[in-house]
N, C-alpha and C positions, 0 to 999 in steps of 0.2 A: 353445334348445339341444337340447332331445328333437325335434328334425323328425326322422320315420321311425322314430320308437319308439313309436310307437300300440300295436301288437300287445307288446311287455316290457311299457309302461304298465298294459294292461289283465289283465298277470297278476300283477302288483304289486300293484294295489286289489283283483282278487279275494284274494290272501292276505292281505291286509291287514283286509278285511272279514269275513275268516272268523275272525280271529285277535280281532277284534272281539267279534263272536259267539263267542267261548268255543274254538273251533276252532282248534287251533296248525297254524303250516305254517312249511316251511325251504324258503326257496328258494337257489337257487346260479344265481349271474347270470356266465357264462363268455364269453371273447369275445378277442380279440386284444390286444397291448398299442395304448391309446391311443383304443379303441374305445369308449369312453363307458360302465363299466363304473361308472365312480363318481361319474358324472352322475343314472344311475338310481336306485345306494342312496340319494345324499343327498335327492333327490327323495321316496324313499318316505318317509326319516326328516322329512322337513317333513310330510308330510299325517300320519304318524304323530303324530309333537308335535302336530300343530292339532286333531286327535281327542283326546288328552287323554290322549296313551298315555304313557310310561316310553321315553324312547331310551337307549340304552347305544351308543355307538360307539367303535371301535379299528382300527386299521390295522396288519398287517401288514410288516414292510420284513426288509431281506435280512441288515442289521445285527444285529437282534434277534432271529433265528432260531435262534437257539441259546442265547436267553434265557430259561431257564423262565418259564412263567407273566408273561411281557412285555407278549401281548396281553391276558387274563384280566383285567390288572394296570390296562389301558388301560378296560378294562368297568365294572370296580368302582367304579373312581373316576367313572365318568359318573351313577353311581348315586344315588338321595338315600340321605343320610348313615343310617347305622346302619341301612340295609334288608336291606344282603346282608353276608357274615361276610368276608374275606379266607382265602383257604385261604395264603397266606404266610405265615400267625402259626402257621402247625399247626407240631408237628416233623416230620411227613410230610405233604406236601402229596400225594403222588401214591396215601394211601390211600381205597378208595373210601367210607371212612365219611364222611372230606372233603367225597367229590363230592356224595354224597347231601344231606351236611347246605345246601352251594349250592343245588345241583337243589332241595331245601325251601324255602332263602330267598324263590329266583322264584319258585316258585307263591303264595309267601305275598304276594309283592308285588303280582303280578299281577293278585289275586281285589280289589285295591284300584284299579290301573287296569293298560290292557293295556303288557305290557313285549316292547318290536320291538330287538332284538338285530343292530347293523350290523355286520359283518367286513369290511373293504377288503382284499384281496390274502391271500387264504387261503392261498395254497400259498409264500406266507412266515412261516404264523402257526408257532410254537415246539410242540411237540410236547407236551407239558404240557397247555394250553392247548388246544388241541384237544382233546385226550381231555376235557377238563370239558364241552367244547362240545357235543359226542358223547355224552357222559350226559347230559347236560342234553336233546339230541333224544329219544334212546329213552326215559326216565325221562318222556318228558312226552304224555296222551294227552287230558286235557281241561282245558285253562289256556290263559290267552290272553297264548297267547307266537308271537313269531313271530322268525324266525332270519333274516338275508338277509345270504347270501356274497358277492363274487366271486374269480374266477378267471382269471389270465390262461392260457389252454391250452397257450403255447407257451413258460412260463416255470415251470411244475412239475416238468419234467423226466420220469424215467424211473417216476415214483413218486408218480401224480398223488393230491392233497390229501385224502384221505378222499372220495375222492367216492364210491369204488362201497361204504362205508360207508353213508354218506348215502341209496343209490341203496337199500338194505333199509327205510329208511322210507316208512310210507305219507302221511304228510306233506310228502313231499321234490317239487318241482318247480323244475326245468331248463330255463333262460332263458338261451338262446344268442344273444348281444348280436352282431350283425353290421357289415362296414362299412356305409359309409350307400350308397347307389344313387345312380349318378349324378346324379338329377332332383334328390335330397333334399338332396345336396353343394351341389348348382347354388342352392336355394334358401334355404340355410343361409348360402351366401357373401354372397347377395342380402340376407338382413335384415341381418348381423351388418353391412355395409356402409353399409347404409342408418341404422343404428342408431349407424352410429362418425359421429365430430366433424370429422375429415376427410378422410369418406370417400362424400361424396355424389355420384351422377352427376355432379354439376352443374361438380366440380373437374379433369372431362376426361380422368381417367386410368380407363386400359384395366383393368378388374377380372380380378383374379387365377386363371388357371388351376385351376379347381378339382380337374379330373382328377390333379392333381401330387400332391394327398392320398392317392389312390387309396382314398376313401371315410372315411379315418382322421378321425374330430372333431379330436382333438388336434392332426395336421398341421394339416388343414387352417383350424383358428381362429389357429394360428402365421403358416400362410398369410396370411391376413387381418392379423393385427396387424401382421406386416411392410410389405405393402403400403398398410395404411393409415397408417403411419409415414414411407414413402418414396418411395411412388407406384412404385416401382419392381419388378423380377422380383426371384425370393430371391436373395440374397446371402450367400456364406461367411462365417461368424460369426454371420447375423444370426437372428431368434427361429422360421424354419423351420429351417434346419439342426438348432439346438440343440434343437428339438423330435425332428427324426428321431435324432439322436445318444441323446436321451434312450430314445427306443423300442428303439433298437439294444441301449443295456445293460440296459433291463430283458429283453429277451428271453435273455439270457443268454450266455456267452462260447462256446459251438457258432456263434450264429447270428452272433454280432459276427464271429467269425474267418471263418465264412462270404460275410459281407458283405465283408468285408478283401477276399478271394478274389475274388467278384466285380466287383468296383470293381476290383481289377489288370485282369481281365478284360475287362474294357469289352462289347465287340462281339461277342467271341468268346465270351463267356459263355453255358455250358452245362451242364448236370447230367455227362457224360460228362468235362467236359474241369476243373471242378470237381473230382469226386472225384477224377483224376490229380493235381492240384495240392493237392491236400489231403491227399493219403495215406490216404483216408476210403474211409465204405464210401456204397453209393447211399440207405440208410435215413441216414444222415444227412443228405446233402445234402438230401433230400427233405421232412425233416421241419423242415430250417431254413431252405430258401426257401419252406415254407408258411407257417412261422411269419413270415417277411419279407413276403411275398406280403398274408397275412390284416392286418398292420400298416401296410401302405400304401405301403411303403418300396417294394419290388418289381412288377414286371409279369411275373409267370415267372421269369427267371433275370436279368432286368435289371432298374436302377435307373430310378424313373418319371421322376426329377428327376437332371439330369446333375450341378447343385448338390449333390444326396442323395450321390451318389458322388464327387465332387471331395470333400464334407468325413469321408467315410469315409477318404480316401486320405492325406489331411494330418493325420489322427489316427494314422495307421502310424508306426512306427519304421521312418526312413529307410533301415536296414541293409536291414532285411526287408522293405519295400517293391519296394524294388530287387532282391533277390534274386527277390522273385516275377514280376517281371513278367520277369525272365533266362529263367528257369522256363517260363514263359509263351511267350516267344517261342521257346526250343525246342522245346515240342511241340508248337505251330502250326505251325512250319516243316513240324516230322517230319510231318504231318497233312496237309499241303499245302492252310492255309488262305491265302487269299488277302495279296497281299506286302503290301497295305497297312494291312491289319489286323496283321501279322508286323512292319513296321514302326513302327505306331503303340508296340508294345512294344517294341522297341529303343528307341526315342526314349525312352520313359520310363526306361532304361535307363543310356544316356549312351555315351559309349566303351568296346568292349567288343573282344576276341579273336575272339569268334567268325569261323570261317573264309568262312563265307555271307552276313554281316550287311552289308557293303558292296555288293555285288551286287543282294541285296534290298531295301536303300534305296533304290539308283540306279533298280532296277525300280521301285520303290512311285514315287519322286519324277514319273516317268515321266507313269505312270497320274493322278496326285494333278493335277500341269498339268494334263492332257488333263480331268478335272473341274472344273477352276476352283478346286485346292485350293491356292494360291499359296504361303501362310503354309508348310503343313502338308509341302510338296515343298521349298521353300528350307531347313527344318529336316532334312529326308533326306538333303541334300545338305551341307551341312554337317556333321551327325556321321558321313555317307559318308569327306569329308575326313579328318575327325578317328580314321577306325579304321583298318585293314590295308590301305591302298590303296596303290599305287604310284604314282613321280612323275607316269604319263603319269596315270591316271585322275584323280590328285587336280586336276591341269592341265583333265582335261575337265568335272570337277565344277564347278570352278572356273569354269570360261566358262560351263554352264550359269548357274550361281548369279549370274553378270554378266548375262546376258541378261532372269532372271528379273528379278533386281533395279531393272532401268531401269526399267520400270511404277512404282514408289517414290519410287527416288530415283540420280537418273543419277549424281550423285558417290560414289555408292559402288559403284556397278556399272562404273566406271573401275577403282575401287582393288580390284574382285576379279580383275582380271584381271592383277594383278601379278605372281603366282605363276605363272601359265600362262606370261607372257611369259619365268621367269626359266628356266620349265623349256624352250622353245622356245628361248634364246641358249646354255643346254647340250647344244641336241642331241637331246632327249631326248622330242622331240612325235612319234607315228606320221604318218604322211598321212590318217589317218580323223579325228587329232582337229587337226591344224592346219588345216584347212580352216574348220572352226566357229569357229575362234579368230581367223582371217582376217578372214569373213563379219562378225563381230561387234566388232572394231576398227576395221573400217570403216565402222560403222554410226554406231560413236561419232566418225566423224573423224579417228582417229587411222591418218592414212593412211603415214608412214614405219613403225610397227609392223606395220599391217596387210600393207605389202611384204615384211618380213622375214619373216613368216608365210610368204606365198606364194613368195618366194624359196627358202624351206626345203621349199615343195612342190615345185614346176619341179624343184630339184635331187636331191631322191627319185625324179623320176619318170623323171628321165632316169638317173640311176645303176641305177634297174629297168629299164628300157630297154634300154642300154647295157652293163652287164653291169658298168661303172666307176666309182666315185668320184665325183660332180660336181661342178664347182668352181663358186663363188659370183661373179657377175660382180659386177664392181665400177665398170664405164667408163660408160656413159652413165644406167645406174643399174639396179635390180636386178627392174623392171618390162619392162624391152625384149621385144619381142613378144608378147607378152600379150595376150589377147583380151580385148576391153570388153564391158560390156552396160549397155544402159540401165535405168533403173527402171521401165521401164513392161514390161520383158520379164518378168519375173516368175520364181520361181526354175524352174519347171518347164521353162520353153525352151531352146533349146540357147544355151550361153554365158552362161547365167546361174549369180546366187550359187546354195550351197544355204541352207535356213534351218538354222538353229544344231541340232547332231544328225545331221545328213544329208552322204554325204563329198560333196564340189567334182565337177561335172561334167569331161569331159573337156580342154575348153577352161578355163584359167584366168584369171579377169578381173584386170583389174587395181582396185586398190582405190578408187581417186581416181574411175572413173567412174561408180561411184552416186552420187557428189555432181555429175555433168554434167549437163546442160540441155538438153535437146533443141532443136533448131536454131529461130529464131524465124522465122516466119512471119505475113505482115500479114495472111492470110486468119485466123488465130488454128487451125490445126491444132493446132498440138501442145497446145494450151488443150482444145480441145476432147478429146482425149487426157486428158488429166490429170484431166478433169473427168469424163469417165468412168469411168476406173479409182477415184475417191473416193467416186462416186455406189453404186458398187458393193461396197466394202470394210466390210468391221466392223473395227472396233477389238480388237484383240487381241494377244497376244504377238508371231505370226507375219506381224501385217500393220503392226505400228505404225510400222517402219523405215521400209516403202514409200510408208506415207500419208505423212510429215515428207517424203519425197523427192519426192512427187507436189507437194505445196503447193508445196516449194519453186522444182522446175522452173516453174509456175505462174502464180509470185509473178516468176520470171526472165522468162518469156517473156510472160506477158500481164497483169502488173501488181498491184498489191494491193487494186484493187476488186472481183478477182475469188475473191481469196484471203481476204480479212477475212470471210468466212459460215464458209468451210470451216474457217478457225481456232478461231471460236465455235460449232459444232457439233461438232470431236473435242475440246475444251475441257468441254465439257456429259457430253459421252459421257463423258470421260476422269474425271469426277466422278461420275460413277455407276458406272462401274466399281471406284470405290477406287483408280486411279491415279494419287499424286499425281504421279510422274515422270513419266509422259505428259503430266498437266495441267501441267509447267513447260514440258514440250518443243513445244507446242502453243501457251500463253501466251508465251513467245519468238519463237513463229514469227508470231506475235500482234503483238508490238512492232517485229521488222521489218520486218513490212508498213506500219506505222504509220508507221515511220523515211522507207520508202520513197516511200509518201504524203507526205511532208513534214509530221508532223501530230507536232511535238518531243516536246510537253507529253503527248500521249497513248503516244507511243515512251517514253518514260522513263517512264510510271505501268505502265505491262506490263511492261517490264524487272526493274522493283523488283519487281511482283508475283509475277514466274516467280521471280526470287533470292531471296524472302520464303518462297517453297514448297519450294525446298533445304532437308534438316535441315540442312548448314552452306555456306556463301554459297561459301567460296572452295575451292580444292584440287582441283578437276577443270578438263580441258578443256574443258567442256559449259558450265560456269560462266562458264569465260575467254569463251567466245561471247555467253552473255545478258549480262557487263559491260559485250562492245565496244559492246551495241546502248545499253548506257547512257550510256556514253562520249560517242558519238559526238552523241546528243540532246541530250546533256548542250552538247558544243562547240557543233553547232550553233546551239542558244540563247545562247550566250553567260554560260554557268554554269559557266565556267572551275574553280572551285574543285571542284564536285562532280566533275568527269572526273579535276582530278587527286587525288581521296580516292581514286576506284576503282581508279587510275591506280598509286597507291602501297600497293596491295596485294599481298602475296608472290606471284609467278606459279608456279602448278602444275607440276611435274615433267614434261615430255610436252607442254606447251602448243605447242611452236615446229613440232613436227614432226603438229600438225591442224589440220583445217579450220580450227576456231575458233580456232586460234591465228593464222592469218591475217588472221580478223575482226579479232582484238584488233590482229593491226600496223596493221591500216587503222584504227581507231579512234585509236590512237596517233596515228601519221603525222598524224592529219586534227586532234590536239589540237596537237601540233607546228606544224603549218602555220598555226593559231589564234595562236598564243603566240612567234609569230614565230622558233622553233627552227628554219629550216626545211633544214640539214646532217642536222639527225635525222630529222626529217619523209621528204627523200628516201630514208635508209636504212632507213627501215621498208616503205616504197614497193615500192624494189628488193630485199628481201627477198622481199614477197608474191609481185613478179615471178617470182626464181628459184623459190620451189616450186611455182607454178604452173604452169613450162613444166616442172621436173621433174617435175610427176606429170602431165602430159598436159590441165592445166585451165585454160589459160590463154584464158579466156573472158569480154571486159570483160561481160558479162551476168551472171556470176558474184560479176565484184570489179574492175571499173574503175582497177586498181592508176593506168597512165597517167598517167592525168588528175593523180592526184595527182602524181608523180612529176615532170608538166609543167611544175606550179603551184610546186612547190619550186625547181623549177629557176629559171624565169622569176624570181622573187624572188629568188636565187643571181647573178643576172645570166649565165645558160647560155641564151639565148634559142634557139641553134642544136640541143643535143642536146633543149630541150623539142620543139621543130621536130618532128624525126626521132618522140618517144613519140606525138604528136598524131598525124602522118603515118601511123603505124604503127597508131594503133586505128581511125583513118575508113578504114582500108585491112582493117580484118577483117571479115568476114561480120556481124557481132553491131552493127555501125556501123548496118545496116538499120533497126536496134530506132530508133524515137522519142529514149529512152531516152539512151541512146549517143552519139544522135548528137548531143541540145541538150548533156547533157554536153563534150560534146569540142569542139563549135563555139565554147560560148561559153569554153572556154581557147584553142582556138586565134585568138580573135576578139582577143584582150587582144595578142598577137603582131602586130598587125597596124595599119594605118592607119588613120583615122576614119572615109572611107569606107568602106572596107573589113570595116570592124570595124563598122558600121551594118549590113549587107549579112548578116555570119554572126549577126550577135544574133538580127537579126529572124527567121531561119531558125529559131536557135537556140529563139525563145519558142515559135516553131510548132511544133515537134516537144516540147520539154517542159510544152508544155499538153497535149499526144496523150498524155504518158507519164503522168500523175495524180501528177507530182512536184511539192507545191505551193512547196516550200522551194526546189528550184533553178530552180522559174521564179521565182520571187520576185527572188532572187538574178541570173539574167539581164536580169530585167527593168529592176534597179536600173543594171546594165551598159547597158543600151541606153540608158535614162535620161542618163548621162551623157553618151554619144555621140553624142544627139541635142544635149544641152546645147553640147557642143562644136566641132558640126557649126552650130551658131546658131539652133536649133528652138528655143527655149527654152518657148513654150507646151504642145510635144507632151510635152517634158521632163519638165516639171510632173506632166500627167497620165498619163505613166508611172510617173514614181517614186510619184506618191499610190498606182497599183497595186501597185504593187512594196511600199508601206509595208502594204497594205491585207492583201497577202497574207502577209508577216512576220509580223504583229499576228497572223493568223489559224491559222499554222505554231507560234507561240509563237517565234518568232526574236526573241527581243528584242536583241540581238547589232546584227540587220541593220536592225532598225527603227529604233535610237537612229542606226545610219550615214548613214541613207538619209532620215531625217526632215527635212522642208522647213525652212529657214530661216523666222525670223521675217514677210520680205520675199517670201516668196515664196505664189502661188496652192496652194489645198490643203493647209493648217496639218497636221499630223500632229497633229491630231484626232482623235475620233470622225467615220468618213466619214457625212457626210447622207445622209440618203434622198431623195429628188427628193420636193416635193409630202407627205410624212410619210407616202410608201407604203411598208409594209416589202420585206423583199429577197422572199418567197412571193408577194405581190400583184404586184411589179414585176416580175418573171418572168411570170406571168399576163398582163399587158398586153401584152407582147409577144408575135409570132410569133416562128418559128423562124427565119427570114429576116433578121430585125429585129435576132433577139439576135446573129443570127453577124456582122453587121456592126456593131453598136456594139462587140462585142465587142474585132474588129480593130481599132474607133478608140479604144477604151479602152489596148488594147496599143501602139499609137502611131503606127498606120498612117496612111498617107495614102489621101486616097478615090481616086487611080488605086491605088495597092498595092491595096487592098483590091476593087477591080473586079476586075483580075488574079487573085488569088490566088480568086474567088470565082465567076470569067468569069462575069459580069454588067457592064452597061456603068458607066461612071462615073456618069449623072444616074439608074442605078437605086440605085446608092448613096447620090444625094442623098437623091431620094428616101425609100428608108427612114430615111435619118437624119433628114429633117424629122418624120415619123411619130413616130418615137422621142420627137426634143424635144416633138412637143406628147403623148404619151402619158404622158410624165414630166414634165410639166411645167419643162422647163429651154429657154433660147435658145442655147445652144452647145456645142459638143464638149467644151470643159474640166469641163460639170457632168454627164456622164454618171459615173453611180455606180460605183468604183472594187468595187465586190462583185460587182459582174453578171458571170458565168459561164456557162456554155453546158450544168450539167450537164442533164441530160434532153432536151436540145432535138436531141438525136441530129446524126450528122458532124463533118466535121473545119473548126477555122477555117480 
């Protein structure tokens, strides 16, 4: 505990040696509080005792300062008994015939063995007492006595301890006890660590900032016990605070109320801006942050440790706390220091009148985003709200604070936008701030609000225009002519959004078409599109919207094998950033690909996991979206009950008129159509219809309403108006998609004759093996299955439905596999499918060419070897051919035992 006291050490043992030798000496050991002042004397007093000397020791304290002869009182008694007299028993203690007759006793003691005199904390000792101490110095020139003070310098005040007393002796010498030097800190932490029980390297934890002492022993051994207590940084309450706390009052009520001041302070803290707020003069301040400064507390006019000043500030009296930092924020304004330092003291401040503090927040909040200070700008905005604002700003606060919020947590960045909306249906939004309020409804979906935004724009612009009134259309709805823009135009281009803050370009979009698709294409453009604009994006406030709408187009136009990386890399991202409402929106977008894949069991563990990461599951639109995608994994497997628990949870204010409320009817409709409701099933259908074609998105690559719609029907006994919904979606450009079109065949195949219906299946399997949907080929497959059974195939039958079982099993459809599972009697048990030869499905893929697989492939699916020539223009005996290959590579003699798992992925082209 003496590292870096060599030089005090060695003028210790020379008085001590001299005092030995007959030679008295006084030293005064001065130094900061905390500074190791009464590490030295005790030290001296042990080598003193081990020499054979007389210790007499006493301490000083602030209580007993004005108790005569307190400390004297503390000496005497250290004494052996009947060597020295009591000047208490006098009737005048303060005559110097007293003192002289003391000043006698020691030397008398002395000349028996040496007597070493300790004072701890001199400039608390009692006035009485001192004076004996002070004839006892000059009274004394050849006895071997030795005196050793200390001093704290910054806690004697205006009226330091007898020292320039002292300073007339020629025995007196001055020991200025310093902090320690960084190295001496660094190796002090080093033993006492190595020396604690659990505190060895070896237990992994990061050893404690030494510099936080700023030299001080006292902090810094606080330091150390705390972290070897918790492994952890200091902590409010715990044995560093209470150590600086301690330092604080012994320095005395100057520098604590200084310290006060600084800790309101924070950032701004200065000697100029101090002594304003202090009503002081600059020798004060100066002399109490050196006193702070020399005790470790301070760095200049700041706190070394942000802990140090957080528990100076929770020891304020909350009136005058507050007042100060009021105080504070006005003469930084008048100062013109920077807003976010002017804001930091509003916030500590709370709701306040001030006529500029709103302004200043909104500016700070500003700046605070643009740093990446999230937290510290949703708080600006918020007590922005809470002070003198008007309806419109509090409306624009408020959509900020929505916007920020979604990086969090998306259901409550819904519900900040409820005040903006209510000030937008009074009338009462400008055109600079209804546009961001636009932009940012539509971002969530909620695309009937986001029109009435933009309706109340069109009708501003034309009433400024116009010189007139404008009236609200109401007939084919309140988007009509309105300029679209896609997501990939970005806000800078002409007809695009702007981002949240910035007013709407001249062209106004309409809201619903950032949720549009760009047109599909079999060369895969618009994929490539998408895939560029992601490859290029960071993750951020102003890009998050765009990336969800990039995936999504994507995932619409080119599938979710291409979408499932880009979900787990802004998923990764979105975890290092701290946002968990990006990482649901992202883990969502996660599950629908998954859904879309046909891959149930893994759709519904994403689902749960995005709903898991909501602080509450239900009460936004955003929420009703990651449901539908549970929902609906949910039906599709055949987990009836779980769809209707989600199913029978209160629906959100707002759900019907967004995107995701749309999900949720298809998820419905499609639980309906399960559970054999299917008058309901169709109304949820033709719901999604009508707001589709009102808001301009009526795109089955979007939402396949149709199909569904078809499939209600057909079960209703409507076979003619399903006719017309089928008719109607092979007849839309989006029919092109793979996707689409197995979709719509294999409903409109059900319509139809055996032959017939043999003819669109097989179409139907071809194009949804293209699309990566494993669940509705599955589901075709089991359709063809039948229709070949019917048609009197009954072997090809077999080993369709085994595929058809093989892929359910593998989709988690358990639903379609109990349907579709082979009779007792029949080839292909719904078992575990064999491996040919007990080759796995890696190896059995390996034996094959690419040739080979695409033709067993087609005979797996249920082809005939001319179908499958045709479809692969090669002749029929070169189809034999590789099918005899096949059987002896797999070890099997017929078409029934090719392995219902074998798939074409990697083998590159189309069946």
């Amino acid at each position: 505990m003496l590292i870096d006291r060599e030089r005090e050490l060695a003028v210790l043992e020379s008085a001590l040696a001299d005092c030995l030798r007959g030679n008295p000496r006084t030293v005064l050991i001065e130094g900061a509080v905390g500074c190791g002042k009464s590490e030295l004397v005790e030290t001296v007093a042990e080598r003193a005792a081990a020499s054979g000397a007389v210790v007499l020791r006493a301490i000083g304290t602030a209580v007993e300062h004005d108790l005569p002869l307190g400390v004297l009182g503390q000496l005497l008694a250290a004494a052996p008994a009947g060597t020295l007299p009591d000047p208490a028993a006098a009737p005048d203690p303060s005559r110097i015939d007293v003192m002289q007759s003391l000043c006698a006793a020691v030397h008398e003691l002395a000349e028996t063995a040496p007597v070493v005199i300790c004072v701890d904390d001199l400039h608390h000792i009692d006035d009485l007492s001192c004076r004996y101490l002070l004839h006892l110095v000059r009274r004394t020139r050849a006895a071997r006595v030795l005196l050793v003070c200390t001093e704290s310098v910054h806690e004697r005040g205006d009226e330091p301890a007898y020292g320039t007393e002292l300073l007339r002796q020629r025995s007196f010498v001055r020991i200025r006890a310093e902090r320690l030097r960084p190295e001496a800190a660094g190796r002090l932490a080093a033993a006492e660590l190595a020396a604690g029980p659990a505190a060895a390297p070896a237990d992994g934890r990061t050893p404690p900032a030494a510099d936080a002492a700023g030299g001080n022993p006292l902090l810094l051994r606080a330091l150390i016990e705390e972290h070897r207590a918790s492994g952890r940084a200091p902590e409010l309450g715990g044995a560093f605070t209470q150590a600086v706390l301690a330092c604080l009052h012994r320095c005395g009520p100057a520098a604590r109320r200084l310290a006060e001041v600084l800790a309101v302070l924070d950032e701004l803290a200065s000697r100029e801006l101090a002594v304003r707020l202090l009503g002081s003069t600059d020798g004060t301040v100066v002399r109490g942050s050196a006193a702070l400064d020399a005790a470790g507390i301070l760095d200049g006019y700041r706190f070394r440790h942000a802990v140090a000043r957080q528990a100076v500030l929770d020891r304020m009296d909350p009136d005058d706390r507050t007042a100060l930092h009021r105080r504070a924020a006005e003469l930084a304004h008048r100062d013109g220091a920077p807003t976010t330092a002017v804001a930091a003291q509003l916030l500590a401040v709370g709701p306040t009148d001030l006529p500029w503090a709103v302004t200043v927040l909104a500016t700070a909040a500003e700046q605070l985003l643009a740093d990446g200070a999230t937290d510290l700008a949703v708080a600006c905005l918020e007590l922005a709200c809470r002070g003198r604002a008007d309806d419109g700003q509090r409306a624009q606060f408020r959509t900020k604070l929505a916007a920020i919020t979604w990086r969090t947590n998306p259901s409550a960045a819904e519900r900040d936008l409820a005040g903006p909306l209510e000030t937008l249906r009074a009338g009462k939004l400008g055109p600079a701030r209804l546009g961001p309020l636009a932009r940012l409804l539509t971002e969530q979906g909620r695309i009937d609000e986001a029109g009435q935004a933009l309706e109340r724009l069109a009708a501003g612009r034309d009433a400024e225009r116009t010189g007139r009134p404008a009236r609200l259309g109401r007939g084919a709805g309140p988007l009509d002519g309105l300029s679209a823009f896609p997501w990939w135009a970005g806000p800078a281009q002409p007809g695009a959004a702007a981002r949240p803050g910035e007013p709407l370009p001249a062209r106004i979009p309409a809201p619903a078409t950032l949720w549009a698709a760009p047109e599909y294409a079999a060369d895969g453009v618009a994929g490539v599109a998408a895939e560029t604009f992601l490859r290029g994006a960071t993750l951020g406030d102003g890009t998050a919207a765009p990336i969800v709408q990039a995936i999504r187009a994507l995932l619409a136009t080119d599938g979710p094998s291409r979408v499932l990386p880009w979900c787990q890399v802004f998923v990764e991202e979105a975890v290092r950033r701290g946002a968990p409402g990006w990482q649901t929106a992202f883990t969502a977008l996660h599950a629908e690909a998954l859904l879309r894949q046909g891959d149930l069991t893994g759709a519904r563990q994403q689902a749960e996991a995005a709903l898991d990461l909501l602080p509450e599951r239900g009460g936004s639109a955003f929420a009703g979206g990651v449901a539908a995608t549970l929902i609906r994994a949910a039906t599709a497997a055949g987990h009836h009950d779980t769809a209707a628990r989600e199913l029978g949870r209160p629906l959100p204010e707002g759900l019907a008129g967004s995107i995701h409320g749309l999900a949720y009817l298809r998820a419905r409709g499609e639980y309906h159509l399960a559970t054999h409701r299917f008058h309901a099933a169709l109304g949820d259908f033709l719901d999604i219809g009508r707001s589709l074609k009102r808001w301009g998105l009526d795109r089955p690559l979007l939402m396949p309403w149709r199909t569904g719609a078809a499939e209600a029907l057909i079960r209703l006994g409507e076979a003619p108006q399903a006719t017309r919904f089928i008719a109607d979606q092979l007849a839309h450009r989006d029919a092109a998609h793979p996707w689409i079109s197995g979709l719509t065949l294999r409903v409109r195949a059900s319509l139809c004759e055996p032959q017939e219906r043999h003819a669109l299946l097989a179409r139907a399997v071809d194009e949804l093996h293209d699309s990566e949907d494993r669940y509705e080929l599955a589901r075709t497959l089991a359709d063809f299955a039948r229709v070949l059974k019917e048609l009197g195939d009954g072997n090809r039958a077999d080993m369709v439905n085994r595929r058809a079982w093989q892929l359910a099993k593998e989709c988690g459809a358990d639903a379609l596999r109990e349907q579709i599972a082979p009779g007792p009697g029949q080839a292909g048990a719904a078992s575990e499918d064999t491996r040919p030869g007990g080759v796995d499905l890696a190896e059995l893929h390996a034996r094959l060419s690419d040739s080979e697989k695409r033709v067993a492939m087609l005979a797996v699916h249920g082809h005939t070897n001319r179908e499958i020539a045709m479809k692969l223009y090669i002749t029929v005996s070169t189809v034999e051919q590789h099918l005899t290959r096949v059987y002896r590579k797999l070890n099997i003699t017929r078409r029934q035992e090719l392995p219902a798992q074998l798939h074409l992925h990697g083998s590159g082209g189309r069946v």
